[in-house]
N, C-alpha and C positions, 0 to 999 in steps of 0.2 A: 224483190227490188230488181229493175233491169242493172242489166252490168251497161254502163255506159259508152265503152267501147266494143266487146263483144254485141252487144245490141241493138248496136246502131245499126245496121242494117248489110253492112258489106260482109261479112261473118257468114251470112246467112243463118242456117240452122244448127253452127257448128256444136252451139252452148246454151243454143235458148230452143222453146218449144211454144210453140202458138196455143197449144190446145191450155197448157196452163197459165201462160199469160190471159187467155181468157175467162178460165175459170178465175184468176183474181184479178178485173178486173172489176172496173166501177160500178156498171152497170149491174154485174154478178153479187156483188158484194150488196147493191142496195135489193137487189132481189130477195134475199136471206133475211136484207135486215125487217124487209115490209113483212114475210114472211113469220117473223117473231115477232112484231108487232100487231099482225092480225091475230096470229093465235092469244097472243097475251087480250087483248081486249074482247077475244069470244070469253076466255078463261075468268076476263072480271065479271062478264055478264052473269055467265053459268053458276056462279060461286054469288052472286047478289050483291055484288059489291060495286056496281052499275048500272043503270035502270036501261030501259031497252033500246029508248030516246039516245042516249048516250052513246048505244052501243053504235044504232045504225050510222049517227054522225059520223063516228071513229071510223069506220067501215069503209062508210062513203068516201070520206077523207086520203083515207089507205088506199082506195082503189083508183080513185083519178089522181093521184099523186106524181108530180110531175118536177122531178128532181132538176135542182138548178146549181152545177156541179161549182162553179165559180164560189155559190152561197157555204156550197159547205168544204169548198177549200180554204176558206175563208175561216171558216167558225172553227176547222181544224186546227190551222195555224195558233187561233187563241186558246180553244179549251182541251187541244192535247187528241181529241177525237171527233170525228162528223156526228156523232149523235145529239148531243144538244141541237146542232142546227139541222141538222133533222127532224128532230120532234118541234122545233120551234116551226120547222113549214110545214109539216102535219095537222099542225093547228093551229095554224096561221088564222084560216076561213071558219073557225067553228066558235059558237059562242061562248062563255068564258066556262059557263056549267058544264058542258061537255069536253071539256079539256085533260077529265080524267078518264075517260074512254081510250086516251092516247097514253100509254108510256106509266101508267099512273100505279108508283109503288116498284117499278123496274128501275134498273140504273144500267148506264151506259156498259158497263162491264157485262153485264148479263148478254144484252142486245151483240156485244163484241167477238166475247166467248162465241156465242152461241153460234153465229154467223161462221165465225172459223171454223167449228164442226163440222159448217154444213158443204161449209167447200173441201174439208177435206176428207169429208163422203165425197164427193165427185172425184177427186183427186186418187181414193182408193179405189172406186173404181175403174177410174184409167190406169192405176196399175195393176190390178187384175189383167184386165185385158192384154197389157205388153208383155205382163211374167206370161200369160197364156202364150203370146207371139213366140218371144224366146225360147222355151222348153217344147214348142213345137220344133222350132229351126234345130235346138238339139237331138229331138230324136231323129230326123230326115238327115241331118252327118252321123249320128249313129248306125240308123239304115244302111247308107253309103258306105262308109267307112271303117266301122269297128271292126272288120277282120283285119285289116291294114295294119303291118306293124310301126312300131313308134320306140325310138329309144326312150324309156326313161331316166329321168335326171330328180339328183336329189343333192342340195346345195350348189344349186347351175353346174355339177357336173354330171356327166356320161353316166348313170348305174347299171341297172339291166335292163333287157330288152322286155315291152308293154306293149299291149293293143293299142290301139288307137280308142279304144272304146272305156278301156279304162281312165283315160284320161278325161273324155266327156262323158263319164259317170261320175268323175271327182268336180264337175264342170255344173250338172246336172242336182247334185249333193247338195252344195255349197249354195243354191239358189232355190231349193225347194224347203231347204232348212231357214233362210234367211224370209220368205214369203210367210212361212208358217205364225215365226212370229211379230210380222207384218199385219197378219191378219187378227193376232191376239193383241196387239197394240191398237189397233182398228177398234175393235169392240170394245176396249175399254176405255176408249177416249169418246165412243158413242154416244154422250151424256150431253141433256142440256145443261143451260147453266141460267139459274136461277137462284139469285142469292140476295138481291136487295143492293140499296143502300151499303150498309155493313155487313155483308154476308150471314143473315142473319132469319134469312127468309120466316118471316115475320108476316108476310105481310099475302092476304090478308090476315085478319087476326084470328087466329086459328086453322088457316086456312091454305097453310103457307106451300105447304108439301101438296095438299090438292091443286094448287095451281103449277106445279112444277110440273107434278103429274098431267096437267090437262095441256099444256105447254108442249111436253114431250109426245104426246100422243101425236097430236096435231103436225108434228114436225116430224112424225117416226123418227124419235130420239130415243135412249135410256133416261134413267134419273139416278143421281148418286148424291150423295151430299153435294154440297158447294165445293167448290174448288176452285175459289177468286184467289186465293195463295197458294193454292197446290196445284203444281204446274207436273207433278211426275208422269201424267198421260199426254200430256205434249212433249216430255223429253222424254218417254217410251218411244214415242211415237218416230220422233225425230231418232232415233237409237236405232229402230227398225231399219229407215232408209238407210244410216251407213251401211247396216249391214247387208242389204239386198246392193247397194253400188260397189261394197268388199266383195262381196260374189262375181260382178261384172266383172270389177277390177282384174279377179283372180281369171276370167277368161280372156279378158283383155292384156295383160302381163303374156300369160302363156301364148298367145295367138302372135303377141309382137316377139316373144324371144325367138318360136316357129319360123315365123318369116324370113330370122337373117343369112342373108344370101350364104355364110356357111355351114347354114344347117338345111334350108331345103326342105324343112319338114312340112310346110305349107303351104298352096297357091293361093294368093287373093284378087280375085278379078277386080279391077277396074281399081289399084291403090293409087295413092297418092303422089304426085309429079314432083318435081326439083326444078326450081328455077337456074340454077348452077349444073346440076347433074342430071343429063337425062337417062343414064340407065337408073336409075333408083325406083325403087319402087315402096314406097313409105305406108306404114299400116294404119292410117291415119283415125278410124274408127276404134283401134284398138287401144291406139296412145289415146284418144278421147274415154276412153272408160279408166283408164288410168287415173287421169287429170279430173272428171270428173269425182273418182271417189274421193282426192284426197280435196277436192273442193267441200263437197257435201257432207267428209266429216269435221273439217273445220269450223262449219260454220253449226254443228252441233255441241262443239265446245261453246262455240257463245251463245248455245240453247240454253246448256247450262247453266251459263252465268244469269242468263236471264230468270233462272227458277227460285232464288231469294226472295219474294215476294215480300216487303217489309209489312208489319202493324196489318192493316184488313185490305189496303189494296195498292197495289205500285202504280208511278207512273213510269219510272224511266225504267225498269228489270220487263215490265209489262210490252211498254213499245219495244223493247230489244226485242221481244218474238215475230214482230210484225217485219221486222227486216232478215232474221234467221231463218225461220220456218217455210215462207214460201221459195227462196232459193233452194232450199232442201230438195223443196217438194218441184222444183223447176231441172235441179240438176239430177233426182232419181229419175225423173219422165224420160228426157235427153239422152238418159245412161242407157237406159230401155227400149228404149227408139234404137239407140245405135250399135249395141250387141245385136236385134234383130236384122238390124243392115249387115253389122260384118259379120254374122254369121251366114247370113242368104249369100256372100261376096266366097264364102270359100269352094274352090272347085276340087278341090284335093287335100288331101291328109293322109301323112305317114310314107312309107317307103315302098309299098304297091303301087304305087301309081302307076 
């Protein structure tokens, strides 16, 4: 969900990230959803539970489909999700017997689920690629700098004297332990979701787990049971990100206490100005991973809340994830982004200089 004032536009970059407001965007989201909708109606074919007539209509349907965003903001407002009025203009143009070539024996939950999965495949792998960013920026000041000494400090005071290298080894720890299980949260939320109606995947009749299975092919997904109430792989998941933006954090902490002018223990090129003070020099990438983490774990306490899942399917614990999880996933991008700026921004560390 955009933050209303950070995202208006004068902020800039501060807090927000283009690359995943696009991945959840509309157009992206209906991409995933035509996505399980085509494979669902190859899956009725395959399985005989569609004649061929049917299938191609659906097909045809799915492929010229030409989203009318108004239509299903609309249909949102009333039935809680765009799918209804989605599959209502899916088939709109097809005759009434081929109606089940579209959606037929799926339920909005599945199509919802599934969809989130698949954005946050993309989403994983843009953070692959920025933890790659960062722990390069790490070893290049390691490079640099680890013979460099550094006082160590333990309870913000003075203890003994430390490399410099030791400290982005403690730096370097704390975010290759947190990716690890990032990436075991990844794979097990890798599953489609196909459960029916009642979670009950019944349907076909017999046939039910074949078509999850051909579902998931189709989409390079896993298969696991249903999970329309069991949400602990989205709050895995959402677990993970605190702890990859607690690593930031922990660099971002240490980076901004380095900086104060009476300790000197660090140069940051190009920091941030004072409207009042202009010798200042503010660490402003670094207070941003600060702010960030304790953003992005907040908002995994009301992952949490959201995982109650009542009777066979929620509406309101259900939509709490639609507002939780992509900020998560907005504020770990941003967190990532901005460790590899203020890392690239330091010119110096430790007392060689």
């Amino acid at each position: 969900m955009v933050n209303c004032l950070v995202g208006n536009g004068i902020w800039g970059r501060l807090f927000s990230d283009d690359a995943v407001v696009s991945l959840f965007s509309a157009e992206a989201q209906l991409g995933h959803m035509l996505a399980f909708e085509t494979a669902w109606t190859e899956g009725l074919y395959v399985l005989g539970e569609i004649s061929e007539d049917a299938r191609d209509l659906a097909l045809h349907a799915l492929e010229t489909y030409e989203p009318d965003l108004h239509a299903l903001a609309v249909g949102s407002e009333m039935d809680g999700v765009p799918v209804p009025a989605f599959v209502r203009a899916l088939r709109a143009n097809l005759p009434a017997d081929a109606w089940v070539g579209i959606h037929h024996g799926s339920t909005s939950q599945d199509v919802i689920d599934t969809t989130l999965v698949l954005i946050l495949r993309e989403a994983h792998s843009l953070f692959a690629d920025r933890l790659g960013e960062v722990e390069n920026k790490l070893s290049d000041l390691w490079s640099q700098f680890g013979d460099c000494d550094l006082m160590g400090r333990t309870r913000m005071q003075a203890a003994l004297p430390i490399g410099v290298a030791a400290r982005i080894d403690a730096w370097g720890r704390g975010l290759a332990e947190a990716a690890d299980v990032l990436d075991s949260a990844w794979n097990a939320c890798a599953t489609v979701q196909v459960g029916g109606p009642v979670g009950q995947r019944d349907f076909p009749t017999g046939q039910g787990d074949g078509l999850a299975e051909f579902v998931a092919k189709v989409l390079d997904l896993g298969v696991s049971d249903v999970w329309h109430t069991q949400r602990a792989r989205l709050t895995g998941y959402g677990h993970a990100m605190t702890l990859v933006t607690s690593a930031l954090r922990k660099i971002g902490i240490d980076i901004a206490l380095m900086s104060q002018n009476e300790r000197n223990e660090i140069v940051i090129k190009l920091s941030g100005t004072s409207s009042a003070m202009p010798h200042k020099s503010n660490p402003i990438n670094a207070e941003a991973l600060i702010t960030l983490h304790h953003y992005v774990a907040a908002q995994q306490a009301m992952l949490l809340h959201s995982a109650g899942h009542e009777q066979e399917r929620s509406g309101a614990n259900w939509a709490l994830e639609w507002l939780a999880l992509p900020a998560m996933v907005e504020g770990t991008a941003v967190s990532l982004e901005k460790a590899t700026h203020l890392l690239s921004q330091i010119s110096a560390i430790g007392s060689n200089k």
